[in-house]
C-alpha positions, 0 to 999 in steps of 0.5 A, spaced: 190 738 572 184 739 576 181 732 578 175 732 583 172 725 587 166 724 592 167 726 599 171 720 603 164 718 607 161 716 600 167 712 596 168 708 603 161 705 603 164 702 596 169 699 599 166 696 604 169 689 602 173 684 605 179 679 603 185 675 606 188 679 612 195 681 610 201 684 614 202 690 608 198 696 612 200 702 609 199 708 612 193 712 612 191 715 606 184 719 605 180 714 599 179 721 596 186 722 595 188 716 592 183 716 587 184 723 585 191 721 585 191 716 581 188 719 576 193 724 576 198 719 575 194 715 569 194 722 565 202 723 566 202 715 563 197 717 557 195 725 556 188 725 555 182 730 555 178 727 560 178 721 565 174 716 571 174 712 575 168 707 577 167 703 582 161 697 583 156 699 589 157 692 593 151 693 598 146 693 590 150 687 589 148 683 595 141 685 594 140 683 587 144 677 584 152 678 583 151 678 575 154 684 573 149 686 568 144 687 574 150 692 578 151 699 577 158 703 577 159 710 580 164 714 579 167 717 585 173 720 581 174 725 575 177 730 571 177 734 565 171 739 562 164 738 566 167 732 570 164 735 576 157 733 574 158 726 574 160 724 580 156 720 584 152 719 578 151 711 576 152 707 570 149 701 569 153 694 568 152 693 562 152 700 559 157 702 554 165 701 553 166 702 560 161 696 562 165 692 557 171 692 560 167 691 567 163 685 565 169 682 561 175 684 567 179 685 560 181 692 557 178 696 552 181 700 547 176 704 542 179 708 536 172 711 534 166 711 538 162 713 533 162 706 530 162 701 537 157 699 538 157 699 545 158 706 546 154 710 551 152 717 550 147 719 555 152 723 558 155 726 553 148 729 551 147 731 558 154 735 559 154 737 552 161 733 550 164 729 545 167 722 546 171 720 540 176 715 543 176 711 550 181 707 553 178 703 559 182 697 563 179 694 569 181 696 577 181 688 581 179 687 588 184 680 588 180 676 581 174 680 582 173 687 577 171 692 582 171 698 577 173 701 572 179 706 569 177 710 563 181 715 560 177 719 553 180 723 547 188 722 547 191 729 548 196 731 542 194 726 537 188 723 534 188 716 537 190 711 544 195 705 541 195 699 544 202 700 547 198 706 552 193 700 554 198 695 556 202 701 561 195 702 563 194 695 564 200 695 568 199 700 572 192 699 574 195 692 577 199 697 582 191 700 583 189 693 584 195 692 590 193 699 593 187 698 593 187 691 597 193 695 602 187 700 603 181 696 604 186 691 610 188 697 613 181 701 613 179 694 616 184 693 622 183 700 624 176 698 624 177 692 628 180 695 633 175 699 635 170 694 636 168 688 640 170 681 640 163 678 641 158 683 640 161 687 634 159 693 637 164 698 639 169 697 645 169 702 651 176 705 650 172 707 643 167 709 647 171 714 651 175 717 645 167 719 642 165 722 648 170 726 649 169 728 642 162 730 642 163 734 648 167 737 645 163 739 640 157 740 645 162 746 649 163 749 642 156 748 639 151 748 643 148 742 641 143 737 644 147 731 647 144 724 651 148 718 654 144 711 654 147 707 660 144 699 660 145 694 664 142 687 663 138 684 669 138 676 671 144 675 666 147 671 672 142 667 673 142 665 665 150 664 665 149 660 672 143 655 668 144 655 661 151 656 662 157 661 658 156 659 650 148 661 651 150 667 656 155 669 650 149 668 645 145 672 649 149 678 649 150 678 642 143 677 640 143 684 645 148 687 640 144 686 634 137 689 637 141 696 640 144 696 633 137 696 630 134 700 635 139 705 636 139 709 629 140 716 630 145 719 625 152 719 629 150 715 634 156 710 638 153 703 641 158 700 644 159 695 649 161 698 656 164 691 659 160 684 662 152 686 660 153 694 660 152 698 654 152 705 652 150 708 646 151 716 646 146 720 641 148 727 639 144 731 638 138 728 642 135 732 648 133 728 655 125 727 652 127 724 646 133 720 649 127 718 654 124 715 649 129 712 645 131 707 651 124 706 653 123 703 646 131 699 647 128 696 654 121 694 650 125 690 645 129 687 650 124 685 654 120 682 648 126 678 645 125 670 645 133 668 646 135 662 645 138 657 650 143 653 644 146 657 640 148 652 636 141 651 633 137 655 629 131 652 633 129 650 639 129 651 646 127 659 647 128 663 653 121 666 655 120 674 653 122 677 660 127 673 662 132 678 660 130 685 661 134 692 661 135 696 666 137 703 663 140 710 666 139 717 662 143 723 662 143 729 658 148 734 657 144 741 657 140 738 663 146 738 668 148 744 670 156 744 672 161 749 675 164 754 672 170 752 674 170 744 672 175 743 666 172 738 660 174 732 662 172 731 670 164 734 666 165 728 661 166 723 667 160 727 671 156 726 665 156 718 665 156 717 672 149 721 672 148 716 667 150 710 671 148 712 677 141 713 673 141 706 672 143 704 678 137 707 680 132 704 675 135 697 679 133 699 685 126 701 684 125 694 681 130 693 674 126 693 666 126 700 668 129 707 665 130 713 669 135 718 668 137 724 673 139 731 673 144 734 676 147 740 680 153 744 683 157 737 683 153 733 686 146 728 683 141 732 685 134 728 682 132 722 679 126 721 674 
């Protein structure tokens, strides 16, 4: 049985859901695996035509109220005769037999959809199929319906029995305990690579997707830039308003390089104390340039607040936190032929970080970036 299922990267944008933690993290296991998997298993249960798995889209949930009318259903996971064209495609939350076990959490059973109602048959006309019966229960998230289980058209006999619904209800409670290890351990791991107090990423993640986008700058031949940022006066502001406001200061800096720095792969992280680094593949020197030239202005211009236990009140004035920032870029540096990978990746942020030191040395709230040759800094700009 061939079963198909969007690729990894789209079906984890649905499931960027949180709950309780728990102690039970299974291994790692591909989400576009377990969904084609568990159609697998649902079809050896109860032999059918044709089968899906949907699931809700949280972000349109956030955006627009948490009815379920007003949600759509994706399907990430499919098989049977043109199920291939449905993936990614949407349902209403409100359409069809499988929007009725998705609004009411109950499963469906319908012997003949020529007479229910709530049948939906834009899809069959657009893939010239027909759907006779459908068995539909709900996949949960915790008490949340988070999607649904939908198998059409029962194999060898004309109809579904109940006895079939109700081994499918049991098994998609076994989805629902998956499901919740999944999300946990895809949250830990995620965790893992972050900072505590930024949410950013930490430096030993950081260090980890250098090495691999050098990498892949040796074997492609891309564009590579490196942004190194240090804040200047952030002493002064701990010394006088002290650390709950230095701590507050440093997180509002995470949020405007995660809002600035929006260049696809890009890695910001928080290097330690109030350095940053953001790597940016496939940017060369002049757009790196003024990228961070655009980091430092936002910067600079920020009101922060001195209470960060308030909403409102007292604000640091624009310019009293400033960036001084440092940039390097793969293709500019010019190593030695017998320099191995790593000590190119640890010369690439040392031009990056003595970049920055120089834009401090020329009067910080600056940005510079150096060249370099033969192993040594040849020049700053």
């Amino acid at each position: 049985m061939k079963v198909h299922s969007l690729p990894p990267v789209e079906i984890s944008s649905l499931l960027e859901r949180q709950r309780r933690p728990t102690t039970l993290l299974p291994d790692h296991v591909p989400v576009h695996e377990l969904f084609e998997e568990i159609l697998r298993i649902a079809n050896q249960f109860v032999p059918s035509e044709s089968g899906s798995v949907l699931i809700d889209d949280p972000h349109l949930k956030l955006q627009t109220t948490d009815d379920k009318r007003d949600g759509e259903l994706v399907f990430v996971a499919c098989f049977g005769a043109k199920s291939e064209s449905l993936l990614g495609r949407r349902l209403r939350g409100s359409e069809g037999i499988v929007g009725r076990a998705y609004q009411t959490g109950q499963p469906v059973l319908s012997h003949d959809t020529s007479a229910d109602d709530d049948f939906f048959e834009g899809f069959d006309r657009e893939i010239s199929y027909q759907t006779r019966t459908v068995v539909c229960v709900p996949i949960r998230i915790g008490t949340s319906t988070i999607g649904v289980l939908e198998l059409i058209n029962r194999v060898e006999r004309g109809n579904y029995e109940q006895r079939e619904l109700d081994l499918l209800q049991i098994f998609a409670d076994y989805i629902s305990t998956t499901l919740q290890n999944v999300l946990d351990a895809n949250r830990y791991r995620e965790l893992a690579k972050r900072d505590d107090l930024t949410g950013l990423y930490n430096d030993r993640y950081f260090n980890q997707r250098l090495s691999e986008e050098v990498e892949r700058a040796e074997r492609e031949g891309n564009e590579l830039s490196l942004i190194f940022l240090d804040l200047d006066h952030f002493k002064d502001v701990n010394d006088q308003h002290g650390h709950l406001v230095g701590s507050q200061t440093l997180r509002e800096v995470g949020l405007i390089l995660g809002r600035t720095i929006l260049a696809p792969e890009a890695t910001v992280a928080r290097y330690g104390g109030d350095e940053f680094v953001a790597i940016i593949p496939d940017f060369d020197l002049q757009r790196a340039l003024e990228l961070a030239e655009e980091v430092r202005q936002r910067i600079g211009y920020t009101l922060y607040r001195v209470d960060p236990g308030l909403e409102t009140g007292a604000m640091l004035r624009p310019g009293v936190i400033t960036a001084s920032i440092g940039v390097s870029s793969y293709r500019t540096l010019q190593f030695l032929p017998t320099d191995r990978l790593r000590k190119r990746k640890n010369e690439f942020i040392r031009v990056a970080d003595q970049s920055m030191y120089e834009a401090k040395a020329r009067g910080k709230n600056r940005v510079c970036w150096g060249s370099y040759r033969a192993g040594e800094l040849e020049k700053f700009g």
